[in-house]
C-alpha positions in Angstrom: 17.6 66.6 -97.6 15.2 67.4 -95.0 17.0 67.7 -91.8 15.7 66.9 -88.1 16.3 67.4 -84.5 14.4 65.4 -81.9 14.8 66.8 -78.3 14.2 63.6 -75.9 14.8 61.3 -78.6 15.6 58.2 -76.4 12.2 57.4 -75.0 11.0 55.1 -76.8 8.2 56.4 -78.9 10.5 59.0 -80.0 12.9 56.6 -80.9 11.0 54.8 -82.9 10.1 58.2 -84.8 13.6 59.0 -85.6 13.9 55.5 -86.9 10.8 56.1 -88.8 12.0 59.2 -90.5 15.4 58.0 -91.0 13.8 54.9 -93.2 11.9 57.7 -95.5 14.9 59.2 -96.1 15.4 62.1 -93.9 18.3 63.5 -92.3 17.8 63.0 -88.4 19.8 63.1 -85.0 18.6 63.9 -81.9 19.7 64.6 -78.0 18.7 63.4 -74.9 20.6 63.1 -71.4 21.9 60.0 -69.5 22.1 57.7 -72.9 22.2 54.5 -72.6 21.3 50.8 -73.8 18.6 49.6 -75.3 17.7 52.7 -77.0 21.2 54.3 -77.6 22.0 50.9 -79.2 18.5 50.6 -81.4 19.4 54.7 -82.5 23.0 53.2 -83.2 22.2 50.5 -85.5 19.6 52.9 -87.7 21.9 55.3 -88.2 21.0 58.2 -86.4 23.9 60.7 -84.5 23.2 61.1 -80.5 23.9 64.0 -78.8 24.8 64.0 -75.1 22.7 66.3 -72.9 20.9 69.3 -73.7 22.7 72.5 -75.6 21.7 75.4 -77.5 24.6 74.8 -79.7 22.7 71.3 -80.8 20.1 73.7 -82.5 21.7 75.0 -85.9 20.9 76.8 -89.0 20.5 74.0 -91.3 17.6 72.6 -88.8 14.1 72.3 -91.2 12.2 70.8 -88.1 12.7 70.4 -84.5 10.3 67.5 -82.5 9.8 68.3 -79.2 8.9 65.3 -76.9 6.4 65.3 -74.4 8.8 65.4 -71.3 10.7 68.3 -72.5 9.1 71.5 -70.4 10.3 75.3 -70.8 13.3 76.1 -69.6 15.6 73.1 -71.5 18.3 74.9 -73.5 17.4 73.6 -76.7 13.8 74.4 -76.7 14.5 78.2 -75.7 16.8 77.8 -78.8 14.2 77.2 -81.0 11.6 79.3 -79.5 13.7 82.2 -79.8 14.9 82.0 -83.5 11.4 81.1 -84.7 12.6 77.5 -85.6 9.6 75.3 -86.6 9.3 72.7 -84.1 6.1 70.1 -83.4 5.3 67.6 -81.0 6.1 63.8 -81.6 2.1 63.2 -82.6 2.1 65.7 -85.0 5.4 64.5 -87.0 3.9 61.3 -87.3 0.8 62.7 -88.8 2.1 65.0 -91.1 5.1 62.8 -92.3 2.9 59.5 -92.3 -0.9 59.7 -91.7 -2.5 61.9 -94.8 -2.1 59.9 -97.5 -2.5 56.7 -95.1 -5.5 54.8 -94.0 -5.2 55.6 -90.5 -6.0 52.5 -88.0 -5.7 53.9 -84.2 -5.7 51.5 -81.7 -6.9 53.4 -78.3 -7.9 52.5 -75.0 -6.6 52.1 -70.9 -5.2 49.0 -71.7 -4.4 46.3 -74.4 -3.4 49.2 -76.8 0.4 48.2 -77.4 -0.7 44.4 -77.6 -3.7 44.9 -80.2 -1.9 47.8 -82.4 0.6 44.6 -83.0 -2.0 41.7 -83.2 -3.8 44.2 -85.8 -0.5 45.3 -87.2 0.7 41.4 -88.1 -2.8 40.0 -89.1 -2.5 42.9 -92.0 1.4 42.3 -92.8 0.7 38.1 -92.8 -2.3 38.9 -94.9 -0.4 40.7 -98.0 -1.5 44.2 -97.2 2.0 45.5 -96.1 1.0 47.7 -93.5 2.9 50.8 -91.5 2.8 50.2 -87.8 3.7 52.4 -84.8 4.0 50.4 -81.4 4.3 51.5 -77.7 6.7 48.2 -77.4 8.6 45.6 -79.0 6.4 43.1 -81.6 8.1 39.9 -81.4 6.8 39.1 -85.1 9.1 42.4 -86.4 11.2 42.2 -84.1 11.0 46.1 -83.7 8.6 49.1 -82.4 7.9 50.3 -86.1 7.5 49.1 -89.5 7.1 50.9 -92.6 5.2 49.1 -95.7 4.3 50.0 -99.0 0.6 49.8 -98.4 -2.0 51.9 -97.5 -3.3 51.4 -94.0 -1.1 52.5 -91.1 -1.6 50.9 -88.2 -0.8 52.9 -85.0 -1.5 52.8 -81.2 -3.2 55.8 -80.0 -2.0 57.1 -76.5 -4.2 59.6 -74.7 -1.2 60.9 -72.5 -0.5 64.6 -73.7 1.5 65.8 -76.6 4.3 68.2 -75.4 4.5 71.2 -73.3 2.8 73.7 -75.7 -0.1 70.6 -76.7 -1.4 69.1 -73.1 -4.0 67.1 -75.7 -3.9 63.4 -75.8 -1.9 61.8 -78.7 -4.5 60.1 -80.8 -6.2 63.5 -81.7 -3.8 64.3 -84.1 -3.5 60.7 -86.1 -6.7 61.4 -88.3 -8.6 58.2 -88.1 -10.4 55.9 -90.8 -10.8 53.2 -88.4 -10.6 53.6 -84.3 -11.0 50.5 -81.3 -11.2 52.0 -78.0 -10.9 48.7 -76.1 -11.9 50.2 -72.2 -11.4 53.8 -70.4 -10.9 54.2 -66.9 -8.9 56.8 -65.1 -5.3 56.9 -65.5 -2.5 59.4 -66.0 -3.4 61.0 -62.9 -0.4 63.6 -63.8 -2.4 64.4 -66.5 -5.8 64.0 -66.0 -7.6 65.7 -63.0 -10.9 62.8 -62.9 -12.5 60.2 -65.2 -14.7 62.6 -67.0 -11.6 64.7 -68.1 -10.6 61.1 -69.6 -13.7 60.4 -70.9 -14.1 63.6 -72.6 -10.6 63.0 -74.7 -12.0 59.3 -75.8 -15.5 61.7 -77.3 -13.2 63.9 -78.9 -11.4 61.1 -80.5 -15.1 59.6 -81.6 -15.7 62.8 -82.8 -13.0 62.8 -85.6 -13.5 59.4 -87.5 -15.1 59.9 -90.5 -18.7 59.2 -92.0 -17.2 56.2 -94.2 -14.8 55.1 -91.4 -15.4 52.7 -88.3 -15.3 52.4 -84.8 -14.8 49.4 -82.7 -15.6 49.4 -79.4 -15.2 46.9 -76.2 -18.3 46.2 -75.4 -16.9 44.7 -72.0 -16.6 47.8 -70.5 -19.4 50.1 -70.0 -17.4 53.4 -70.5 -16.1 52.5 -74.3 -19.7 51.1 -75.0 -21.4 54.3 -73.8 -19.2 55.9 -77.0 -21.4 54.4 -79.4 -24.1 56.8 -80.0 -21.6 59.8 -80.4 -20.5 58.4 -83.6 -21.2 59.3 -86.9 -19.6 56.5 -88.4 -20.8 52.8 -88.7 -19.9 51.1 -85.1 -18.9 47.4 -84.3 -18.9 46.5 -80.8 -16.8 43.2 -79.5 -16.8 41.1 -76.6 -17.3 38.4 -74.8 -20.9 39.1 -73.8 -23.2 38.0 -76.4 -25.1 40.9 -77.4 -22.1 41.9 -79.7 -21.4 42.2 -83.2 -18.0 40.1 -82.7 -18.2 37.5 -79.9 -16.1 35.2 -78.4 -16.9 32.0 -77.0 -16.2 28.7 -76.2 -12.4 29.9 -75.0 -10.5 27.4 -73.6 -6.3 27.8 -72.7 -4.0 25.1 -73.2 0.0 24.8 -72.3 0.4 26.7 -76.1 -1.9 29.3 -75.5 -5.6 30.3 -75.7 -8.3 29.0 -78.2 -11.9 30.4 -79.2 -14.7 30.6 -81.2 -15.9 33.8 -82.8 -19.5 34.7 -83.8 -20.1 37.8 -86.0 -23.6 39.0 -85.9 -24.7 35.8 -84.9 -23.2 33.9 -87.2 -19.8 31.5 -86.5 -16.9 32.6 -88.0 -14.3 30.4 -87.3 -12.4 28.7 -84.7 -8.8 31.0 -83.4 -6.0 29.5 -81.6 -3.7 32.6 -80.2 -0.4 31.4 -78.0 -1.3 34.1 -75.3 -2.7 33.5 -72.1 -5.7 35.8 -70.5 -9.2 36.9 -71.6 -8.3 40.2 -71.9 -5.8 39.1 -74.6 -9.1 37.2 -76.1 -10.4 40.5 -76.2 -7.6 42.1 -78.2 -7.3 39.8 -80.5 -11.3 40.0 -81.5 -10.7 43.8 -82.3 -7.3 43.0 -84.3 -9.8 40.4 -86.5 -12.7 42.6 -86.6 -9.7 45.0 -88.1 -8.5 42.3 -90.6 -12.4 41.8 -91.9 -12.6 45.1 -92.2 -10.3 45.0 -94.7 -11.2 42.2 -96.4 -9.4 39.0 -95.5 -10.6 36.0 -94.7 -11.0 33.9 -91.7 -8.8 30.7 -92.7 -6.3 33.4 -93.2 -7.0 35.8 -90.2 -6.7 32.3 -87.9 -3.5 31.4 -89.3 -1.7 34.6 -88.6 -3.5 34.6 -85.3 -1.5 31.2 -84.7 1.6 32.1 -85.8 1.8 35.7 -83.5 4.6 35.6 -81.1 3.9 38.7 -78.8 4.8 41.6 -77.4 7.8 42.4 -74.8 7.3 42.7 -71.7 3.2 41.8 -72.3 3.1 38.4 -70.0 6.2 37.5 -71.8 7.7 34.6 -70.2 11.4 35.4 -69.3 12.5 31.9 -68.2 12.0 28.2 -65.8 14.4 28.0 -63.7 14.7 25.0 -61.1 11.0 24.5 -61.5 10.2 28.3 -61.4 8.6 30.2 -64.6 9.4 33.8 -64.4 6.8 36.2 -66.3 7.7 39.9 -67.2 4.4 42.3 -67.4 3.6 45.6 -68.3 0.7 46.0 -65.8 0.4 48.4 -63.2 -3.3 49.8 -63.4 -5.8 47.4 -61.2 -7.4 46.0 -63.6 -4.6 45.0 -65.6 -3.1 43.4 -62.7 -6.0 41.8 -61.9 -6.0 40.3 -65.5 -2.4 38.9 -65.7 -2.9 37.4 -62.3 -6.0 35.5 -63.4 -4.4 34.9 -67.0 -1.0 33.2 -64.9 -3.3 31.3 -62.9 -5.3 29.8 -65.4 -2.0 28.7 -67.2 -0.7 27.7 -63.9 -3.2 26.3 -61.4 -0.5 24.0 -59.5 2.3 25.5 -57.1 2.3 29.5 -55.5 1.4 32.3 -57.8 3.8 35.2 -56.4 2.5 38.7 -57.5 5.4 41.3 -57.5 4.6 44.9 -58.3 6.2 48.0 -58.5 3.6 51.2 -58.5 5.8 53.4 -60.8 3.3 55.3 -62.8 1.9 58.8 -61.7 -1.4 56.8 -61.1 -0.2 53.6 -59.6 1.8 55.8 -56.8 -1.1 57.4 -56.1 -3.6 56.4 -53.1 -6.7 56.7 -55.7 -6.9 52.8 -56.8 -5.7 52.1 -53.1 -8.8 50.3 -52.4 -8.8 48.8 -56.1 -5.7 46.9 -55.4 -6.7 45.1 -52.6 -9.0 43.4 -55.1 -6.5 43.0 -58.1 -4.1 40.6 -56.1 -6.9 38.1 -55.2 -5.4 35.4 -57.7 -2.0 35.6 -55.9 -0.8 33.3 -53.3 1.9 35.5 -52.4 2.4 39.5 -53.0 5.3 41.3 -52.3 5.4 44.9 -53.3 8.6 47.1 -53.8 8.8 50.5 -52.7 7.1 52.9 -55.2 8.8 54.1 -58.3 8.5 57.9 -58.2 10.0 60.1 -55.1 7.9 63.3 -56.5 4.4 62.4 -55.5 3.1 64.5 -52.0 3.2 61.8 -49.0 -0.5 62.3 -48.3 -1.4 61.8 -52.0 0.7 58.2 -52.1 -0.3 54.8 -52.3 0.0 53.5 -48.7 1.7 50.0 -49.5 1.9 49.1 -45.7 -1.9 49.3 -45.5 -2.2 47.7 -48.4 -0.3 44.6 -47.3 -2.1 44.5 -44.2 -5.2 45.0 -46.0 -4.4 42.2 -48.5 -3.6 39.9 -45.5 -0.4 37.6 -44.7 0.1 36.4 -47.9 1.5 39.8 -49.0 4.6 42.3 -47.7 5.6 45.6 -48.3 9.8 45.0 -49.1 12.0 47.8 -48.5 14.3 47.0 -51.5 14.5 44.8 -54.8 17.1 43.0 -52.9 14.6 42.0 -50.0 12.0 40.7 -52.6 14.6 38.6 -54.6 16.0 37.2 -51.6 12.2 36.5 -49.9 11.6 34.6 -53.3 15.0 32.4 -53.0 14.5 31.7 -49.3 10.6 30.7 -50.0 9.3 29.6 -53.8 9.5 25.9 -54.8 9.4 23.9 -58.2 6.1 24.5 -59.9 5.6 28.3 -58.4 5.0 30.9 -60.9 6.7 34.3 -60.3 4.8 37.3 -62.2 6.8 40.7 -62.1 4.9 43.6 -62.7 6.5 47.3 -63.9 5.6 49.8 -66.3 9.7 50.4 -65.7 12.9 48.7 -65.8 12.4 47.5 -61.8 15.4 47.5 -61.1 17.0 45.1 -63.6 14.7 42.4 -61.3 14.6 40.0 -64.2 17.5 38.8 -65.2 18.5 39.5 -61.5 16.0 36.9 -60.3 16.9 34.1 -63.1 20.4 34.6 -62.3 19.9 33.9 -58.5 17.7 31.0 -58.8 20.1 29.7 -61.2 22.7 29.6 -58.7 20.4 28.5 -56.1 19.7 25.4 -58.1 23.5 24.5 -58.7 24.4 24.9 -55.2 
């Protein structure tokens, strides 16, 4: 039995992996430091033997391949291990490839934002359609309950990340999932720890065109002028999708509702049938036209397309609703780019247009704690009625590269504050939000445990 080591195997991508490669049969463990819940529980349950902290001892003989993850650099124990008895080792991107991808057709959802969301609309719409697809998410799909799942049919589903590979591959992700069919929903510039401008970004996104195949297809979102501008690079068919209406797949007519959003979809023109999806946001509109546009692709039908459309449950932490309590809904987000934020906001308004809209963010990722959307964000919070930002999420960016969240507050106006701790904003929120306010936290990270935090307070607060 082949047997595998994954170093930094409690991220969750690489989690996933090992679970992945456990299911095909494989022999797998894997090490990591600071274990702990969820993931150390999700490796538990599949199986797979952690190892505490990193050790050249965890490195044996009987090791056929090693996966390195991408936040492993030179130096860790285990990887100078390897290096120096000539073990084979491979990024994360490559061991999905080569133990998944060849034989598969390859689906790679890419883009700045909506990947994780449409990689599991597109992922379910195949499964509830009989073709029993693979899938690889960057989250947890409600609908599988899990980040992964392995079918017995031919198309693979997968999102495609442009962050970097591992230490010895600083190339983005999807360039090693060899695509039949690619949506690149929007670029703008992110990663900044990875990325020195847009055009670096851009130049990944044309090297992913680049590799999709003659009889393959790419999808682009027309929406946004950067994945439009793809099209003529290709030398594949192209679809383009949107809610403009010089598109090959356009929606219209979209209207949202206490159980969600519903639409109208034109294809080349043409109606093609009427979707009801129990998400809230255009954007979300947006993903699910790309996860049909998928579905057609490959041959099933509207009626059906619309009823698995309707009976998607969503994605973790993707404007999922964590709770009402005393009056007060509590939303959980992944946003943290300006745009994105500036999506959910509208999305929560829309679904909510009586009581305060609080916005509460927490700039974690190497671009969000960076001063170069600074201006940006002023804009993004505009749907709020209140803002309160937490201080930001990463100690090791230089102080005259980082976001300056006083300014920003003062630039925003009174309705937002810069809090000095998770505490402050929780208790800023008791002290001040009323039945019918809507509270939208916003983290690419845990936040401090915030959620349940906040539900538990105001749950006290009501029975005192």
């Amino acid at each position: 039995m082949t047997k595998v080591h994954l170093v930094g195997i409690c991220g969750t991508a690489m989690a996933t992996l090992a679970a992945m490669l456990k299911a095909k049969g494989l022999d797998v463990r894997g090490s990591d430091q600071g274990i702990y819940p969820p993931m150390s529980d999700f490796l538990a349950v599949q199986g797979i033997t952690l190892l505490e902290g990193y050790r050249a001892e965890h490195i044996t003989a009987d090791l056929d391949l090693v996966v390195v993850g991408n936040a492993i650099s030179r130096g860790n124990p285990e990887v100078e291990e390897v290096l120096d008895r000539k073990i084979r080792y491979c990024s994360l991107p490559e061991a999905v490839r080569d133990q998944f991808l060849w034989a598969a057709r390859s689906i790679v959802v890419a883009g700045t934002h909506g990947k994780t969301t449409t990689t599991s609309l597109a992922g379910w719409l195949l499964t509830h359609g009989g073709l029993d697809p693979s899938v690889f998410i960057g989250g947890i799909a409600e609908n599988f309950e899990s980040s992964f799942r392995l079918g017995g049919g031919r198309d693979f589903v997968i999102e495609g990340d442009e962050y970097d590979s591992a230490f010895f591959d600083k190339t983005a992700k999807f360039l090693k999932y060899v695509p039949d069919i690619v949506v690149i929903a929007n670029i703008e510039f992110d990663h900044a720890d990875i990325y020195p401008d847009l055009e670096a970004v851009r130049l990944a996104f044309r090297r992913l065109v680049n590799l999709v195949p003659r009889h393959g297809l790419l999808l682009l979102g027309a929406d946004n002028a950067e994945a439009a501008a793809l099209a003529p690079l290709a030398r594949c068919p192209v679809e383009t999708y949107g809610l403009s209406e010089d598109v090959d797949w356009h929606a219209h007519g979209v209207t949202t509702d206490p159980t969600g959003t519903s639409f109208q979809v034109r294809r080349r023109g043409a109606g093609f049938g009427t979707f009801a999806l129990p998400m809230l946001g255009l954007h979300n509109v947006r993903n699910a036209l790309a996860a049909i546009a998928i579905g057609h692709h490959l041959g099933l039908e509207p009626v059906g397309l619309a009823d698995g459309l309707a009976r998607f449950r969503g994605v973790r932490r993707r404007l999922e609703h964590r709770g009402t309590v005393g009056g007060v809904d509590v939303y959980d987000d992944f946003a943290h780019h300006p745009t994105a934020v500036d999506e959910t906001l509208r999305a929560l308004r829309a679904r909510h247009p009586g009581g305060k809209l609080w916005a509460v963010f927490e700039p974690r990722s190497a671009t969000a704690c960076r001063a170069l959307h600074q201006h940006e964000y002023v804009a993004a919070f505009r749907a709020a009625d209140r803002v309160l930002f937490a201080p930001l999420g990463r100690t090791n960016v230089p102080e005259a590269e980082r976001l300056d969240l006083s300014r920003l507050a003062s630039e925003i106006g009174d309705k937002a504050v810069a809090a000095a701790s998770v505490d402050a904003i929780i208790e800023r929120i008791l002290e001040e939000a009323k039945p019918g306010d809507t509270v939208a936290l916003l983290s690419n990270g845990a936040f401090g445990g915030i959620h349940a935090r906040l539900l538990g307070e105001l749950a006290e607060r009501k029975h005192a």
